[in-house]
KOLVOBA-498580 format. One record per residue (C-alpha): x, y, z; residue in one letter; residue number from 1. Coordinates in Angstrom, 2 decimals. Layout:
REM KOLVOBA-498580
NODE        X        Y        Z  resn  resi
NODE        X        Y        Z     a   NUM
...
END
This chain:
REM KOLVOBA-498580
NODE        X        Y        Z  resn  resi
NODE     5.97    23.09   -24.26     x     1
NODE     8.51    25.56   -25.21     x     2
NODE    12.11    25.30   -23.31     x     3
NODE    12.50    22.18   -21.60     x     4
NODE    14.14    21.21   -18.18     x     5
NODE    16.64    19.22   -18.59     x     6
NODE    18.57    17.36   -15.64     x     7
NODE    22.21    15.97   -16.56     x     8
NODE    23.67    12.95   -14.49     x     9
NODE    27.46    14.03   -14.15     x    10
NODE    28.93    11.46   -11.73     x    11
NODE    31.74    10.61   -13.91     x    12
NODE    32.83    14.19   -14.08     x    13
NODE    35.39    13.51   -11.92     x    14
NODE    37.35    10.54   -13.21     x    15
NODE    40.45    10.72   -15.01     x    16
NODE    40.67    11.16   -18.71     x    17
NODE    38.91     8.38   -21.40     x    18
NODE    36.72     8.59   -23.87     x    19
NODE    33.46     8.71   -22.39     x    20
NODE    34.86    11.58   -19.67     x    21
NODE    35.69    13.68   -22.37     x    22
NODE    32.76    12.68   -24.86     x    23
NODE    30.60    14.40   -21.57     x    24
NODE    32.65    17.42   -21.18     x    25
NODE    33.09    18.78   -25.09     x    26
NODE    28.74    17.74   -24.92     x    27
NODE    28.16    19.78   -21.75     x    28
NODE    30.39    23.13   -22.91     x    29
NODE    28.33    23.08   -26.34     x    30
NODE    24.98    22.17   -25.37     x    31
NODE    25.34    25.01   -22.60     x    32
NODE    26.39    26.94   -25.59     x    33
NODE    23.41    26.39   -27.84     x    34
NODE    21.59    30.04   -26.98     x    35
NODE    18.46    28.18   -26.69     x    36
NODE    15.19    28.65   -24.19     x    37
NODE    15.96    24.90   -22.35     x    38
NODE    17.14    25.23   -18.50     x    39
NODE    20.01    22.55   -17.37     x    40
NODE    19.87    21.79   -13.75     x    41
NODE    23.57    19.55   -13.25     x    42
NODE    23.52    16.47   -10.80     x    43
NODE    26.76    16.01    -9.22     x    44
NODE    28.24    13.53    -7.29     x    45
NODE    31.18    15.02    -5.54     x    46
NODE    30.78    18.93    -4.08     x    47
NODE    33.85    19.69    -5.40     x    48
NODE    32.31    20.13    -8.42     x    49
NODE    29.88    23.21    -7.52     x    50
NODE    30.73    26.31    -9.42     x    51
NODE    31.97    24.76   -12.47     x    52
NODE    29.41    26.08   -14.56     x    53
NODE    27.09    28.19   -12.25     x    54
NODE    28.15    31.46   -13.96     x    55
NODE    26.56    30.16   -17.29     x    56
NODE    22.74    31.42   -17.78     x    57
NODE    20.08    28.81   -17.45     x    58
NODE    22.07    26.29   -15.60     x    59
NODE    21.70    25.54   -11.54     x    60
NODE    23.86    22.95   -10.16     x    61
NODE    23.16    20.58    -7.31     x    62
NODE    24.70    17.47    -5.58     x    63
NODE    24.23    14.72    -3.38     x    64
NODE    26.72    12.69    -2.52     x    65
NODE    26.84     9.27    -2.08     x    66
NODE    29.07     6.24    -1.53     x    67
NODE    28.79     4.16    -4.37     x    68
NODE    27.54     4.54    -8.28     x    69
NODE    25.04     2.36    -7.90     x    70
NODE    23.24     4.01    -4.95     x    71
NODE    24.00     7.80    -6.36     x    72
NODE    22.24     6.34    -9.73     x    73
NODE    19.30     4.66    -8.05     x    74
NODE    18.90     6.48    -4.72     x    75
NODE    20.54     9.90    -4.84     x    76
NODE    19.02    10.86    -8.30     x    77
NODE    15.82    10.21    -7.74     x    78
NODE    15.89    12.47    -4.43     x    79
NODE    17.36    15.14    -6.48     x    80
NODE    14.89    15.03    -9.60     x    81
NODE    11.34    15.13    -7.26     x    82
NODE    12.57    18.63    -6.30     x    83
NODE    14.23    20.35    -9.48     x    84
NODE    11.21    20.32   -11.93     x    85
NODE    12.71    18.27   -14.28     x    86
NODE    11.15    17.77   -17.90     x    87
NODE    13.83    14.90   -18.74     x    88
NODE    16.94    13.67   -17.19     x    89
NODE    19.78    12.53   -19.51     x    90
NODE    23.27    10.91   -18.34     x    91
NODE    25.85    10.70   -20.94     x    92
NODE    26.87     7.38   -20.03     x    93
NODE    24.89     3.90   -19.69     x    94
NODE    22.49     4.30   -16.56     x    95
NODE    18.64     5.90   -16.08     x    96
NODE    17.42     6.05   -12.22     x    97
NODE    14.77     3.12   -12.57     x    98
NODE    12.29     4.85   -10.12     x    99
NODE    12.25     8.08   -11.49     x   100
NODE     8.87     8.98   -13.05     x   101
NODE    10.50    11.71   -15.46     x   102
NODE    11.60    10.61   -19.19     x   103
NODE    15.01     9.51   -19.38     x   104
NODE    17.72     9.38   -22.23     x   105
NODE    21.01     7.88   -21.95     x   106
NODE    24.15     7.71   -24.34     x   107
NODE    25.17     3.91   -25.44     x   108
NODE    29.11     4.24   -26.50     x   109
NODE    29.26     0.74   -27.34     x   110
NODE    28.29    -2.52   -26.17     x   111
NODE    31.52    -4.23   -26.42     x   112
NODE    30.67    -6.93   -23.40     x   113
NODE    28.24    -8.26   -25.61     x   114
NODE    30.16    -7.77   -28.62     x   115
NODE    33.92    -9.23   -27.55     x   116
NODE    32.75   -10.53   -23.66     x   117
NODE    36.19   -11.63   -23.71     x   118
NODE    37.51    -8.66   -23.42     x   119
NODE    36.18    -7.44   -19.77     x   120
NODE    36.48    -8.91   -16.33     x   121
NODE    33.50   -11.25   -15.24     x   122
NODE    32.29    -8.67   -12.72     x   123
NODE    31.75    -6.08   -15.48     x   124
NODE    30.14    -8.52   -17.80     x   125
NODE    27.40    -9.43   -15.02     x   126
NODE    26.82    -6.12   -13.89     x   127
NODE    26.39    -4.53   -17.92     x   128
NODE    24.34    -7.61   -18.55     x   129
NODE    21.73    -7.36   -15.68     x   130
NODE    21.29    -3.28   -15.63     x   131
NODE    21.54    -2.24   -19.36     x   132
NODE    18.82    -4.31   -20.54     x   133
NODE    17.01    -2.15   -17.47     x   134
NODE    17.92     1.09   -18.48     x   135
NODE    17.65     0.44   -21.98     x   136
NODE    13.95    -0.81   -21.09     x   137
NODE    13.13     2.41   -19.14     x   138
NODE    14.88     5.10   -21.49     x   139
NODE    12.31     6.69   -23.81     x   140
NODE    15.50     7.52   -26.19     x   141
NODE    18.38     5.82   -26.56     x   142
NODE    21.71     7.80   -28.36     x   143
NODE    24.20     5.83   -29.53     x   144
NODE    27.56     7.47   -31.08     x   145
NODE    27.69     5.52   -34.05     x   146
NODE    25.22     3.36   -36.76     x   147
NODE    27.44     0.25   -35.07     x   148
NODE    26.39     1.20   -31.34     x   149
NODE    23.29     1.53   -32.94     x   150
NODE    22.45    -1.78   -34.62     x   151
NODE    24.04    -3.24   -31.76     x   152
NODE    21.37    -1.63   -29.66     x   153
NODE    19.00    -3.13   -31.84     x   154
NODE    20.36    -6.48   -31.82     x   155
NODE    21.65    -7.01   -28.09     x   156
NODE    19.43    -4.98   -26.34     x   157
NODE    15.84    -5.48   -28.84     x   158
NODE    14.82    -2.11   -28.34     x   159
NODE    12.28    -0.44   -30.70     x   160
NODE    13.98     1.20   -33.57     x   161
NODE    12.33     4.22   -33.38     x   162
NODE    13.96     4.72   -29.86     x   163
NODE    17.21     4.77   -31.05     x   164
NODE    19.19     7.71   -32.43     x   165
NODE    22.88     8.08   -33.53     x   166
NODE    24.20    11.35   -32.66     x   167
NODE    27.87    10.95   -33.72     x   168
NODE    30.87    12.68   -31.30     x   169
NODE    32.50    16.12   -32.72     x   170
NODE    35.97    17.26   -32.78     x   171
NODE    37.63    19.48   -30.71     x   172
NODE    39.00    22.59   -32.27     x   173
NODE    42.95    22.10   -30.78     x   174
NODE    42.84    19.45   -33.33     x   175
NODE    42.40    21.35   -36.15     x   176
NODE    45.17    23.96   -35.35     x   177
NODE    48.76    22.83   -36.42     x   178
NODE    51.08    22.88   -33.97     x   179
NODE    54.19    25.32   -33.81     x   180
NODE    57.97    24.61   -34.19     x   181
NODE    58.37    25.31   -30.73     x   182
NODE    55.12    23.12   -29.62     x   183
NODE    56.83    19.93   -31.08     x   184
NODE    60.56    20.54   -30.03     x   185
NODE    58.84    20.64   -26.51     x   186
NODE    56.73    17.77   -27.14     x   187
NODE    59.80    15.68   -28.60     x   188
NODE    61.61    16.44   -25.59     x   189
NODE    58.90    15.77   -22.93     x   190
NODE    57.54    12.56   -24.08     x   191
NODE    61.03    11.71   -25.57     x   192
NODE    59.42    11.04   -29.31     x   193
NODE    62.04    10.13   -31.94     x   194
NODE    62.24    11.26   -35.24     x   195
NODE    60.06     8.68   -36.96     x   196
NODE    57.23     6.92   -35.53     x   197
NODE    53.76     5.01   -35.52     x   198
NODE    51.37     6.38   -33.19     x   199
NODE    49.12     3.87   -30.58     x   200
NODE    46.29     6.36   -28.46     x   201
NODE    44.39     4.49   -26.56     x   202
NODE    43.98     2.01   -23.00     x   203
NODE    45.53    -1.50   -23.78     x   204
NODE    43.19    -4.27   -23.61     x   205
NODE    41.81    -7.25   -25.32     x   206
NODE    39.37    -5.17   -28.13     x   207
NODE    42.38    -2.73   -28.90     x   208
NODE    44.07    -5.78   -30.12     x   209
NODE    47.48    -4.26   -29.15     x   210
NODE    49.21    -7.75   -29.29     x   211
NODE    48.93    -8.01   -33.15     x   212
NODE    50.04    -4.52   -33.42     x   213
NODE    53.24    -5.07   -31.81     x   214
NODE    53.65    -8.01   -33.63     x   215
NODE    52.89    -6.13   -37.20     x   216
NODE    55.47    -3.20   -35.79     x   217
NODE    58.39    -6.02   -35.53     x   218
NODE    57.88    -6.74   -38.99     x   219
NODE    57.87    -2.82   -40.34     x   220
NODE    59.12    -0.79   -37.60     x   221
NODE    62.45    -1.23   -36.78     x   222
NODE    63.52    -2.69   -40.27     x   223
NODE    62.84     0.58   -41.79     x   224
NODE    63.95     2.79   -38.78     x   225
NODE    60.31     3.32   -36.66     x   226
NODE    59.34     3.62   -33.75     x   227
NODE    56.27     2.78   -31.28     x   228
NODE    54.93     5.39   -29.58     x   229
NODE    52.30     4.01   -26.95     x   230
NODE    49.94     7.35   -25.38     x   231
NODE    47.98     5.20   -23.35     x   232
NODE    47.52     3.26   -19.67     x   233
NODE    47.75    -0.28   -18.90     x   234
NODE    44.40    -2.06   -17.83     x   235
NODE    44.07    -5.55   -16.49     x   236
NODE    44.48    -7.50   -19.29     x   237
NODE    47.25    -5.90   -20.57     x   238
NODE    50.34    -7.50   -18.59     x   239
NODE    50.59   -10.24   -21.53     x   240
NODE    50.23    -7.93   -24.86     x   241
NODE    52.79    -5.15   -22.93     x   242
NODE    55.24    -7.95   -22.05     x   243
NODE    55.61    -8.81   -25.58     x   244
NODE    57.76    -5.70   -26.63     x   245
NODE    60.31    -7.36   -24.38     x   246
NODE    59.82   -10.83   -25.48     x   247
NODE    60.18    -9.74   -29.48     x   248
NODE    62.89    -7.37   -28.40     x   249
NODE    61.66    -4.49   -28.87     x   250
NODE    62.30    -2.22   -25.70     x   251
NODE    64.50    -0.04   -27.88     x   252
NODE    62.21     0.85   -30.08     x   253
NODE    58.84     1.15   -28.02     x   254
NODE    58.07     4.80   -26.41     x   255
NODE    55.59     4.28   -23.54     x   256
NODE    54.85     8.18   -22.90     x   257
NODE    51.38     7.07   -20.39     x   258
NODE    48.25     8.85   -20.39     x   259
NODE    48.53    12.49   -22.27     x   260
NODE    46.65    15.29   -21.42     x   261
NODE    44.72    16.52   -23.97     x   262
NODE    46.50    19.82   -24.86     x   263
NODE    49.51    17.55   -25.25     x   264
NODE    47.68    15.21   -27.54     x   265
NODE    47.37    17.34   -31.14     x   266
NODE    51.47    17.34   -31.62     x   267
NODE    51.81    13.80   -30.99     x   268
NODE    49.24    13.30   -34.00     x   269
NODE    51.12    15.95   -36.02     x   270
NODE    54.29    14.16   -35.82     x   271
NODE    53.52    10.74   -36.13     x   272
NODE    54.05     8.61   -39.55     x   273
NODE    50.42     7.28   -38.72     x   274
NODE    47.91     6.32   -36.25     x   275
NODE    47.58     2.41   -35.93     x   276
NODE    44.23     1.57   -34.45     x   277
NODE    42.83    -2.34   -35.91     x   278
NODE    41.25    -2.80   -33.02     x   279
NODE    39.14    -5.91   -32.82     x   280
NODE    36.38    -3.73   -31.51     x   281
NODE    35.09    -0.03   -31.40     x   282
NODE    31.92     1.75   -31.43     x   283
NODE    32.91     5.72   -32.41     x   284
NODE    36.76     6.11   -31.47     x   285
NODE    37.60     9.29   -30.80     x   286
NODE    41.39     9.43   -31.89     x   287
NODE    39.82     8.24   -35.59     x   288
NODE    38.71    11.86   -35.38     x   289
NODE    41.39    13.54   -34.31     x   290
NODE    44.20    12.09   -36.63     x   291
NODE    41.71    12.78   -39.65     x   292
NODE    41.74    16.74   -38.28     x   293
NODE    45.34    16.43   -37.49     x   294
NODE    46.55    14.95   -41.38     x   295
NODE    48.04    11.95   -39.66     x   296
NODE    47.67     8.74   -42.20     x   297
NODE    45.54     5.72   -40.42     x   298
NODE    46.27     2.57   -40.17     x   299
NODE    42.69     0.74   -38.93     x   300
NODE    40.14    -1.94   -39.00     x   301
NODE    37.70    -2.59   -41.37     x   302
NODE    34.92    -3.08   -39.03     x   303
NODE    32.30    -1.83   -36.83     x   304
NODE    32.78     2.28   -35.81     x   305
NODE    36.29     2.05   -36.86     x   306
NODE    35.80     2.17   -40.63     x   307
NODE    32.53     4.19   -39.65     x   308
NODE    33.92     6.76   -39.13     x   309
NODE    36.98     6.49   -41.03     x   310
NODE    35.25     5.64   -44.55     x   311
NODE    37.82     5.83   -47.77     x   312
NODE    40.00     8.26   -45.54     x   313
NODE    42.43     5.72   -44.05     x   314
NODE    43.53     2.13   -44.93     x   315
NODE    41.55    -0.31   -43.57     x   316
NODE    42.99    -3.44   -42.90     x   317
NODE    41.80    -7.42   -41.37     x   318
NODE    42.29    -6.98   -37.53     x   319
NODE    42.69   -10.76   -37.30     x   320
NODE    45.45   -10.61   -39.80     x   321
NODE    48.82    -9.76   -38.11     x   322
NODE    50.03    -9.71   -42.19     x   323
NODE    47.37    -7.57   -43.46     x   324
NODE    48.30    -5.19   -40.40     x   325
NODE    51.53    -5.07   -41.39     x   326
NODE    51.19    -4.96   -45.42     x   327
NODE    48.97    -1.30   -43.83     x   328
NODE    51.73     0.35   -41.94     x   329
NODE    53.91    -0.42   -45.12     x   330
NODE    52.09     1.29   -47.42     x   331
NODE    51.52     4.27   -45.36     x   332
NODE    55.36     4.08   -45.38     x   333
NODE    55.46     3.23   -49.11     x   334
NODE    53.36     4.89   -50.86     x   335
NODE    53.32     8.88   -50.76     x   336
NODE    50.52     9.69   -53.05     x   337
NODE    48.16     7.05   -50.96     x   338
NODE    49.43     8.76   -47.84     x   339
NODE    48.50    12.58   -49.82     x   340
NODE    45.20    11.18   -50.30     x   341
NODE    43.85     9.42   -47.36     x   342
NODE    44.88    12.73   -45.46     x   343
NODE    43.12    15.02   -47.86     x   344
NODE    40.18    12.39   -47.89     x   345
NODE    40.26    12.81   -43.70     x   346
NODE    40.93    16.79   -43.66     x   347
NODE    37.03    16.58   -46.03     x   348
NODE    35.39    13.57   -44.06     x   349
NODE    36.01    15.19   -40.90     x   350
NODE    34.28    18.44   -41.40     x   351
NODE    31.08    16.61   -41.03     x   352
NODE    31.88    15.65   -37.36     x   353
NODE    31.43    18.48   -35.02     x   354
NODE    30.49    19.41   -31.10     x   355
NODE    27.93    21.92   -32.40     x   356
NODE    26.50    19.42   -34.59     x   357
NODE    26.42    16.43   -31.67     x   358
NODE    24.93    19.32   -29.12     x   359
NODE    21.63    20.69   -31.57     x   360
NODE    21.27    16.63   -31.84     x   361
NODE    21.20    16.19   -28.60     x   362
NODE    19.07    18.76   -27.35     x   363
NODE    16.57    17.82   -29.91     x   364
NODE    16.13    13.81   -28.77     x   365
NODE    16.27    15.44   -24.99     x   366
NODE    12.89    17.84   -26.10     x   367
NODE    11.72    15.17   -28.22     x   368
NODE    11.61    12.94   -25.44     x   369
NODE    10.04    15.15   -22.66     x   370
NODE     7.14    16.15   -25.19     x   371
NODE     6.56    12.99   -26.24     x   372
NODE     5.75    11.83   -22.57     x   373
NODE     3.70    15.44   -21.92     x   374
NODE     1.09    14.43   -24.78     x   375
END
């Protein structure tokens, strides 16, 4: 078997930003990209996307819609794959359709509901916990972004080790370009940024642990003139941990700029005093990445993907520990020959964390999967 067939499951194409949405489209562009002899045949959910990448060689696009994700997964799939030729079909998020008789690989980007249950609705929780275990069962490779969405795969899900792989996530280049004077007088004007701040990227919910940030903040921030800027959307859980910058009284000082595009995001790394991020739980966070390419200081956890992926290139700090948080943010404020090295550290550590990289990967556990199944 030479070049390999390989259908993609792009339902999620079309929803707006996070991390798994743009995890899929920096994949797709480079594994199109790859010059190899594999054909991609592109399963989409909504017509609208026809076109998007039909002038590429090697690729064909087709959809089918249908009504709900379950039934485009299970139903819609299926119909699609018995008449495409398909060696393997891979979907860069959690699901495999469970009647297809092709090999499957899917993409594990954390399995927080087992990890912190606490932290999603009861729905979610029942629904993860009665199809992963299913899909995990039926994929004949598993990629997980990180060594901790890994073992976690090992330990939650008791798949074989020799089914899993960890393919970490790249970087995309506009982070490794520095902005222009112009670029952040615009961006200090349109997402009203003062002078000084601490930078928050991310949804707020309970594994972000964006109550004992704000908390840390009111001890450093506004004591030593910073700011909060918040790039991010509320979820469900977040009415309580929002509500406290107006219980501590800190509206003045708290920048709330909503979700930002992703051209937009670079200068709001450049110009920040540091990226905070101890969240309670993450598998292979993206904006890790990009502050390390950017030469923003980091503030994170010392746990799980977080200090993955960050390794001696930030400080690392007890998420539990509103304290420790805050003793972080002051020596990033502190200390100017720890803040010259963590960012030298990052600009190094990061090199090793790219698209091309994650793509050859990728395509190799996608061959390695339909030739395993062909002998």
């Amino acid at each position: 078997m030479d070049g390999v067939r390989i259908a993609i499951m792009l339902r999620h194409l079309g929803q707006h930003g996070g991390g798994v949405l743009v995890y899929t489209r920096s994949l797709l562009d480079h594994l199109l990209a790859q010059g190899t002899d594999h054909e991609f045949i592109l399963l989409y959910q909504d017509a609208a996307h026809l076109g998007s990448y039909a002038h590429i060689d090697r690729v064909t696009e087709r959809v089918s819609p249908h009504r709900s994700r379950l039934g485009w997964d299970q139903v819609a799939v299926p119909g699609l794959l018995r008449s495409t030729g398909a060696d393997v079909v891979f979907n860069p998020k959690y699901s495999l359709p469970l009647a297809s008789a092709i090999p499957g690989v899917f993409v594990c980007h954390g399995l927080d509901w087992y990890v912190m249950p606490e932290g999603s609705r009861w729905i979610d929780r029942l629904s993860h916990r009665l199809l992963i275990p299913r899909y995990a069962r039926k994929a004949d490779r598993i990629i997980a972004v990180s060594e901790t969405a890994r073992d976690h795969v090992l330990e939650f899900l008791k798949i074989p080790a020799e089914r899993v792989e960890t393919v970490h996530l790249g970087v995309d280049p506009r982070f490794h370009v520095t902005p222009t004077e112009e670029a952040r007088r615009a961006a200090r004007a349109r997402f009203h940024l003062p002078e000084k701040y601490f930078f928050y990227c991310g949804q707020i919910y309970p594994p972000k642990n964006f109550a004992r940030i704000v908390r840390a903040f009111a001890q450093v921030g506004p004591p030593n003139g910073y700011s909060l800027v918040v790039a991010g959307s509320h979820t469900w859980l977040s009415e309580h941990e929002v509500g406290l910058i107006d219980d501590l009284g800190l509206r003045p000082w708290v920048v709330e700029t909503g979700w930002v595009d992703r051209d937009s995001l670079p200068v709001l790394y450049d110009l920040a005093t540091a990226l905070i991020m101890p969240s309670l739980y993450e598998a292979c966070p993206s904006p890790i990445l990009e502050a390390m390419a950017m030469g923003c200081p980091i503030v994170t956890a010392d746990r799980y993907g977080t200090a993955e992926l960050a390794g001696p290139a930030a400080v690392l700090v007890d998420p539990e520990d509103v304290e420790a948080i805050a003793e972080g943010m002051t020596k990033v404020l502190a200390d100017d020959d720890l803040r010259a090295a963590i960012v030298s550290a990052g600009r190094e550590r990061v090199r090793r964390f790219t698209w091309e990289k994650a793509a050859s990967r990728t395509l190799d556990v996608l061959a390695d999967a339909a030739r395993s199944r062909a002998e």
